[in-house]
Every structure is written in C-alpha cells, then in structure tokens.
C-alpha positions as CSV (number, residue, x, y, z in Angstrom):
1,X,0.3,-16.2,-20.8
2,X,3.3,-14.3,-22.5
3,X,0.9,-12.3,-24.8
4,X,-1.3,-11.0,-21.7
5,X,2.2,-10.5,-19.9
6,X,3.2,-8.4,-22.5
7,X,0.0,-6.0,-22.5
8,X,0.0,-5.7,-19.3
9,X,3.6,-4.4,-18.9
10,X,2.7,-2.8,-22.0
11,X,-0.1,-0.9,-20.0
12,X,2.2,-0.4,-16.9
13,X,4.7,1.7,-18.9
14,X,1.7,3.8,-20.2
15,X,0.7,4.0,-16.8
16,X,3.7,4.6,-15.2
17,X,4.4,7.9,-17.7
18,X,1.1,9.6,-16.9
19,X,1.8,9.5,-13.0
20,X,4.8,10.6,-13.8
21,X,3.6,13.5,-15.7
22,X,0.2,14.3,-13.3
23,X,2.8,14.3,-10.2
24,X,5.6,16.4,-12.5
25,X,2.8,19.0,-12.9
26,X,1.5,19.1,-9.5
27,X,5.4,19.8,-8.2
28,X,5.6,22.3,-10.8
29,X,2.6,24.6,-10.0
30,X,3.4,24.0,-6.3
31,X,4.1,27.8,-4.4
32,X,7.0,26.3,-2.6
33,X,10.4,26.6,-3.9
34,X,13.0,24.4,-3.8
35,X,15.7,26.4,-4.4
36,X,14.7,28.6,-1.5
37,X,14.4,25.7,0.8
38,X,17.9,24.8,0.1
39,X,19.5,28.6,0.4
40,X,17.7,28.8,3.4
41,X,15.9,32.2,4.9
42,X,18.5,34.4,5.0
43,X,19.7,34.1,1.4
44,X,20.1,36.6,-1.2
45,X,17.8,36.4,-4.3
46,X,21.2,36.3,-6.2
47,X,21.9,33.1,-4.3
48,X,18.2,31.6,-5.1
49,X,18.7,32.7,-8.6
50,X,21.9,30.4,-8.8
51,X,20.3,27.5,-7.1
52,X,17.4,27.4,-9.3
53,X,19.5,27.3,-12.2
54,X,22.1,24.9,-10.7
55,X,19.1,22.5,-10.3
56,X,17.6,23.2,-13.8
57,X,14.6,24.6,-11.6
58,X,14.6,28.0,-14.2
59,X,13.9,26.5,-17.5
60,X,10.4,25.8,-19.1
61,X,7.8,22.8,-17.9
62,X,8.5,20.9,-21.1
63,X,12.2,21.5,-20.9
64,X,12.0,20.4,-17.2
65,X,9.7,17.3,-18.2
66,X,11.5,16.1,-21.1
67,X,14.8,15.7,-19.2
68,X,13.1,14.1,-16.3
69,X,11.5,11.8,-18.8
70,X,14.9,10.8,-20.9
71,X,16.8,10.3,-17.5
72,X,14.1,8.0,-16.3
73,X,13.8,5.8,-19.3
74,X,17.3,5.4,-18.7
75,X,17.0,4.0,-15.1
76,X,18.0,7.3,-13.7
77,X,15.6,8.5,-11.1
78,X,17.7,12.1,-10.3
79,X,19.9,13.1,-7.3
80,X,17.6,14.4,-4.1
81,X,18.1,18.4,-3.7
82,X,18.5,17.5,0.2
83,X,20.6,14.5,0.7
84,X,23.2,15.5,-2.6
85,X,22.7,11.2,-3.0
86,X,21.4,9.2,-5.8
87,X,17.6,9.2,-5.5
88,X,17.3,5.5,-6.4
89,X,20.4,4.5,-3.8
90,X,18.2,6.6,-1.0
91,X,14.9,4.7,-2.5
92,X,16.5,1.2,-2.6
93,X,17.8,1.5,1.6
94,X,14.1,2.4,2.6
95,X,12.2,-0.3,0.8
96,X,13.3,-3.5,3.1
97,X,11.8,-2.2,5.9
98,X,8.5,-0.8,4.2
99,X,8.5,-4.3,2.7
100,X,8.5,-5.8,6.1
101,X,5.7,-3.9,7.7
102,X,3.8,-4.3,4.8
103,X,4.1,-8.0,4.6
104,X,3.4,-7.8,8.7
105,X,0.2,-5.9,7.9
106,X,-0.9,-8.2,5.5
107,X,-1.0,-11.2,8.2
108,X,-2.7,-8.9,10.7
109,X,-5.2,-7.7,8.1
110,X,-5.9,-11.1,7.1
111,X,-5.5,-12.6,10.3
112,X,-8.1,-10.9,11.8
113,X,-10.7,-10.0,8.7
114,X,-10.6,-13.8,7.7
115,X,-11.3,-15.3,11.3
116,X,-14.1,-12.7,12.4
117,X,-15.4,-12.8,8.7
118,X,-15.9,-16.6,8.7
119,X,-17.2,-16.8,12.3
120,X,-19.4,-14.3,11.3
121,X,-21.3,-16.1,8.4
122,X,-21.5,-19.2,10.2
123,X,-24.2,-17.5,12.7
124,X,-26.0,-14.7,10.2
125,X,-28.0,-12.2,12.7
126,X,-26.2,-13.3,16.4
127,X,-25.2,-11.4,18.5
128,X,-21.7,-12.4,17.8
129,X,-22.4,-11.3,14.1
130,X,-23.6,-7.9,14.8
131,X,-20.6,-7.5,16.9
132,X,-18.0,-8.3,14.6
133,X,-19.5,-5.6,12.1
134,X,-19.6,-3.6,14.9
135,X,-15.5,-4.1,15.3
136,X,-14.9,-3.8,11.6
137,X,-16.6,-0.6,11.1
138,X,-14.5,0.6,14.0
139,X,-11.8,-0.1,12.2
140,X,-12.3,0.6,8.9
141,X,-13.6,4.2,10.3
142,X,-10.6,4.8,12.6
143,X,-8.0,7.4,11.1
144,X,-4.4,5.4,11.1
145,X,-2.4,8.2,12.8
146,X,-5.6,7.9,15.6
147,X,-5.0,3.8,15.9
148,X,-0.9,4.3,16.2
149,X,-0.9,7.1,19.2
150,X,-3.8,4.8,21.2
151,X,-1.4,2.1,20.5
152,X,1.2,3.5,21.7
153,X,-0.3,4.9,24.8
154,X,-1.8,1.7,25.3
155,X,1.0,-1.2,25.0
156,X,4.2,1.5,25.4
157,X,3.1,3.7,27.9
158,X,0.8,2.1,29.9
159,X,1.8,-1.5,29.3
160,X,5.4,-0.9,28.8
161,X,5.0,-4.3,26.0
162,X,6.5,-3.0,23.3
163,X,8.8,0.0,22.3
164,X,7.6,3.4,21.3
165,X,9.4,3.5,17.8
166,X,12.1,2.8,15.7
167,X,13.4,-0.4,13.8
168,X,15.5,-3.6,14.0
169,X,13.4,-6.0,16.6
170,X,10.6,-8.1,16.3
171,X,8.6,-5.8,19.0
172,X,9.4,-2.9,16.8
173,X,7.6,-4.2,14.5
174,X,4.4,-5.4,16.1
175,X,2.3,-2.0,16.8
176,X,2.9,-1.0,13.3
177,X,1.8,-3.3,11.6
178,X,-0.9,-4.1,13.6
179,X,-1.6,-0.4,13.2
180,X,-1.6,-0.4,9.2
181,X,-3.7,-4.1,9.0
182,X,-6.8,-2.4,11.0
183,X,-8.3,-0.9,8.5
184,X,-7.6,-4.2,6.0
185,X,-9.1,-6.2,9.0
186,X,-12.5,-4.3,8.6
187,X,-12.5,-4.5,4.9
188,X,-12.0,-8.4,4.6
189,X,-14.3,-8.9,7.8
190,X,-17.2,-7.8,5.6
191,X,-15.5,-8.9,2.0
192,X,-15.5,-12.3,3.5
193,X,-18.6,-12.6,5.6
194,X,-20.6,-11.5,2.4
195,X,-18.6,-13.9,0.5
196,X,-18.7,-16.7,3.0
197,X,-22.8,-16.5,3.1
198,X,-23.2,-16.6,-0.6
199,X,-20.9,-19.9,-0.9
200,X,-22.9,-21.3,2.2
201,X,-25.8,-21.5,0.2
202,X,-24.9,-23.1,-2.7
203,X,-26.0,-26.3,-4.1
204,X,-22.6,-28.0,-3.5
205,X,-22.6,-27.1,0.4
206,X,-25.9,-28.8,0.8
207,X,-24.8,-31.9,-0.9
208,X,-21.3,-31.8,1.4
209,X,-23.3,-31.4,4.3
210,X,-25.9,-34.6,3.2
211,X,-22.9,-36.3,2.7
212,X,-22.1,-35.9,6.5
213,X,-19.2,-34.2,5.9
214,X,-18.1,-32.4,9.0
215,X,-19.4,-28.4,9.2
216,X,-16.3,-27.0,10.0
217,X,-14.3,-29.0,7.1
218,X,-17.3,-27.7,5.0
219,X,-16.7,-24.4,5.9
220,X,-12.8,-23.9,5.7
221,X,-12.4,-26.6,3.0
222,X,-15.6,-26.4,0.5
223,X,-16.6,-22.7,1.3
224,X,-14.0,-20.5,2.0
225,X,-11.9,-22.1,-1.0
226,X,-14.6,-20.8,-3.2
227,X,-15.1,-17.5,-1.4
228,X,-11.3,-16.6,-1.5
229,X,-11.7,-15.5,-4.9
230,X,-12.1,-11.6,-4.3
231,X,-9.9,-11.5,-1.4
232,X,-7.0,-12.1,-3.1
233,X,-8.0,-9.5,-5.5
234,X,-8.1,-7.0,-2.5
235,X,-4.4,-8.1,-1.3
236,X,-3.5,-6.6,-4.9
237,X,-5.0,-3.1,-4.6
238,X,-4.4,-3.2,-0.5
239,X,-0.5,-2.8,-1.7
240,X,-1.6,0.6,-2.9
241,X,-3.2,1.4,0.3
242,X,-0.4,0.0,2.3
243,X,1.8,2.4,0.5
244,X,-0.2,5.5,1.2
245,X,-0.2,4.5,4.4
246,X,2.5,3.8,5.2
247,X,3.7,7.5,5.4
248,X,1.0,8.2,8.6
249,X,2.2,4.8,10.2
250,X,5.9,5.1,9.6
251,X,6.3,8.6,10.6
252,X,4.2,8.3,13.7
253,X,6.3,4.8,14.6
254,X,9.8,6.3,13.3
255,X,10.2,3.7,11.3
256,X,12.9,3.9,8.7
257,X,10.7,3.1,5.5
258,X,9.4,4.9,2.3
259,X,6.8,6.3,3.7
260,X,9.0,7.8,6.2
261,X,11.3,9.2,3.2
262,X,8.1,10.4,1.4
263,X,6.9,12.6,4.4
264,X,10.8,14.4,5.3
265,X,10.8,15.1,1.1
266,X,7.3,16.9,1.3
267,X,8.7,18.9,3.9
268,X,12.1,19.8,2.1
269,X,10.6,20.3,-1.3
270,X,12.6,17.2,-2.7
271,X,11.0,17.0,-5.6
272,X,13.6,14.3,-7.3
273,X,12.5,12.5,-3.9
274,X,8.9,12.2,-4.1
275,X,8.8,12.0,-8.1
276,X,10.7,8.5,-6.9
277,X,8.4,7.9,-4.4
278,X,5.4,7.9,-6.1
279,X,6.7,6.3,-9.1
280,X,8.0,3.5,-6.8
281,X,4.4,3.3,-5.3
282,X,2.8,3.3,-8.7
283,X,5.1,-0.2,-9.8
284,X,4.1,-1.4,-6.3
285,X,0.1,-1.1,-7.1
286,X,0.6,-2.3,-10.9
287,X,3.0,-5.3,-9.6
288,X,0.2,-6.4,-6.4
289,X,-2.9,-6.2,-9.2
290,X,-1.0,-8.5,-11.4
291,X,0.5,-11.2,-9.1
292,X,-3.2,-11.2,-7.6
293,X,-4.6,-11.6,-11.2
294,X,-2.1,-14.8,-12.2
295,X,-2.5,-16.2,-8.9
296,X,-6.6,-16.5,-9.2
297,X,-6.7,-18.7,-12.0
298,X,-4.6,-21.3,-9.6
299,X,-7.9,-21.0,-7.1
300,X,-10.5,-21.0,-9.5
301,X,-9.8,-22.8,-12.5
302,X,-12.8,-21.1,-14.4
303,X,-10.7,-17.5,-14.6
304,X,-9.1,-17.2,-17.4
305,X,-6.3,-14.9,-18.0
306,X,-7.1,-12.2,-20.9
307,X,-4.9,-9.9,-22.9
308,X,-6.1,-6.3,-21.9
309,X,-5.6,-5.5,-25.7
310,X,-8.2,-8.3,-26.1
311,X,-11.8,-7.3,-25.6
C-alpha cells in the first residue's frame, strides 16, 4: 500500500508541474495584458510600463516560470493582481461552498443515474427502458448553462420554490446541484444499465434466483454489488468534471465557489488567480482518481492495488 502510495504522489507532483507549466504558457502568449487591466483605459504607457514591472510581468518566460515554480514548491501560490490578497487565502474561502455543491451533485447524479439505470436493466427493450435512454441522452446532451436558466425560470420564476441565486440555505442549494448532477445522471443511467445487464446474466444470478431468492434482493444485493465496480471509478474523474463545471453553474447561480472565482479572474486577467485555480482543480482530479482506486479493492476483492512504477 505505502509503495503504490508513494508513486502515485510521486506521479501527482510530475503531474501537477506540467499543468502548471502548459497553463503558465497559455497565460503568457495570451493578447490580454494584465498590467493594462489594472491601469485601466485611460492610463499612460509610462504607467503600464511600471505596472508590468511592479508585477514581474516584463522579464523573460523562464525568468517568469522559474519564480512561479520556486514560490510554489514552497507553498506559495502568489498574490492576485485584482484583490492585492493572498491567492491561496482567496482560494481556501471559495472551496467550502464548491465542496458543497459538488458533494450535492454527486447525490443527484447518482440518485437519479443509479435508480433509472437499474430499472432500466430489469426490463431490457420496454417501453420504460427506451424512455429512460431517452431521459439520459437529454441530459447528457443538454449544455449546463441551458439546464440552470430553465431551472430557474421554471422553479423561481414560475414556481416561486426556490430562490434565484446566491448561498447560505438549503434551497439555495437545490437547483444547482441538481443543475451540475444532470449530465452525471445520464452518464451513470447508461454506465449502470450496461453494467447491470451483464451482471444479470451471470452464472451466479441464475443460481440466486434457483435458490428462490427474492428478484429484487437479487438485483440490489447480488447484482448491483458486482456492477458498482466502474461507477465508482466515474465518481473519481466526475470530480474533474464537476470542477469545470462548476464555473457555468456557479456563475449562472451566483454562487460563491471556485468556479465562481475562476470566471471574475478570466475576466480581470488574474493570472496568479487562475494559475491557483487550475492547479487546485488539477489536485482535485488526481485526489478523486485515487480515493476511487483504494476504495475498489474494498468492493471487489479481486482488484489489486499496483504501483504505477510497476508494470
């Protein structure tokens, strides 16, 4: 356990320098200019000139990298160009309520996916089948920012459920996530339906049934154990997804998360910002695929965990 531990951190700090670098490269070639973002339109090139070398913004890509690179192996994710604050401080007040709708988008997601999904491979070719496929391509093809303005003219509008935006409240919270788990729902629908159909035919299922074992204790206890396998490897990479997101859902909600953050930096060219963003969202991915890899030898005792150095 400790050995694959250790190559896998050893793989996430690898990791973690290259998105560094792609995303440091990306900011650098990018037309907009920081420094003239902060002087503001009516500013003198003189005045530019001095902001771009206040913020280090004049010197070479290397020069620029290698600093970025020695203050973040020291912890030290930069000050943000608009809010004059510590980037991490600013980072570290927007995560408990990303965290939240995430975790609320994960019970929708599987929720919804898991029920139709099962229900679906119970009865192969009904009616009810073809219209839970249906549903989940409907949601797997709906754009997020499309889902969250129906939502809102539906239930806040029209309905007058649930409030329009912002944070603190249970209700607040309810059309977001349900909002960010649609498109999950549709992924596991059809994860677990294929899934669910292959277990269902196994030898063991027949003998459970011969037994006279009841059909829905065959299907949540016998099947679905053994079909739960590469769902919880999609909880691991939906935390990347939720991330991404999470900027359309939260900005469209006003809700005070990361992906909020991450959208107001891209429009102020705060570069420290969304270099701590994405960095952020890159732990998040690497964290989700490896609690969802330890967690799957616990359901299926014939994974075995394997050093990524090991081949």
């Amino acid at each position: 356990m400790m050995r694959y531990l250790a190559g896998r951190l050893g793989q996430a700090a690898l990791l973690l320098v290259g998105v560094s670098f792609v995303t440091f490269v990306l900011l650098f070639i990018l037309p907009a200019d920081p420094a003239r973002q902060l002087a503001g339109r009516s500013a003198t090139p003189d005045t530019v000139e001095a902001i771009r070398a206040q913020l280090g913004l004049d010197r070479p890509f290397h020069e620029q990298y290698a600093r970025y690179l020695g203050n973040l192996l020291q912890g030290d994710l930069g000050r943000s160009y608009a809010q004059k604050t510590e980037v991490t401080e600013v980072i570290a007040a927007r995560i408990p309520p990303t965290l939240l709708l995430m975790a609320g988008a994960i019970v929708v997601e599987l929720a919804i996916g898991i029920t139709l999904g099962v229900l679906a491979a119970r009865r192969p070719g009904s009616r009810f089948d073809h219209g839970a496929m249906i549903l989940s391509f409907v949601g797997v093809s709906t754009p997020q920012f499309v889902a969250g303005i129906l939502l809102l003219y539906v239930f806040s509008v029209q309905l007058d459920w649930f409030p329009v935006g912002g944070y603190g409240t249970w209700k607040h919270l309810v059309l977001p996530a349900l909002t960010l788990g649609i498109l999950g729902a549709g992924w596991y629908s059809r994860m677990t339906r294929s899934a669910m159909l292959d277990v269902l035919a196994r030898d063991f299922v027949r003998t459970a049934r011969a037994k006279g074992v009841s059909e829905w204790r065959v299907v949540l206890v016998h099947a679905l154990r053994n079909a739960v396998l590469p769902i919880i490897a999609m909880i691991g990479i939906d935390i990347g997804l939720f991330v991404s997101g999470a900027v359309i859902v939260e900005s469209v909600f006003g809700w005070p998360g990361v992906g909020q953050l991450a959208w107001q930096a891209i429009q102020q060219v705060d570069i420290p910002i969304i270099m701590g963003v994405t960095l952020v969202a890159a732990v998040a991915i690497i964290l989700g695929n490896l609690l969802a890899d330890l967690v799957a030898p616990f359901v299926d005792p014939r994974v075995r965990l394997q050093s990524p150095t090991h081949r």
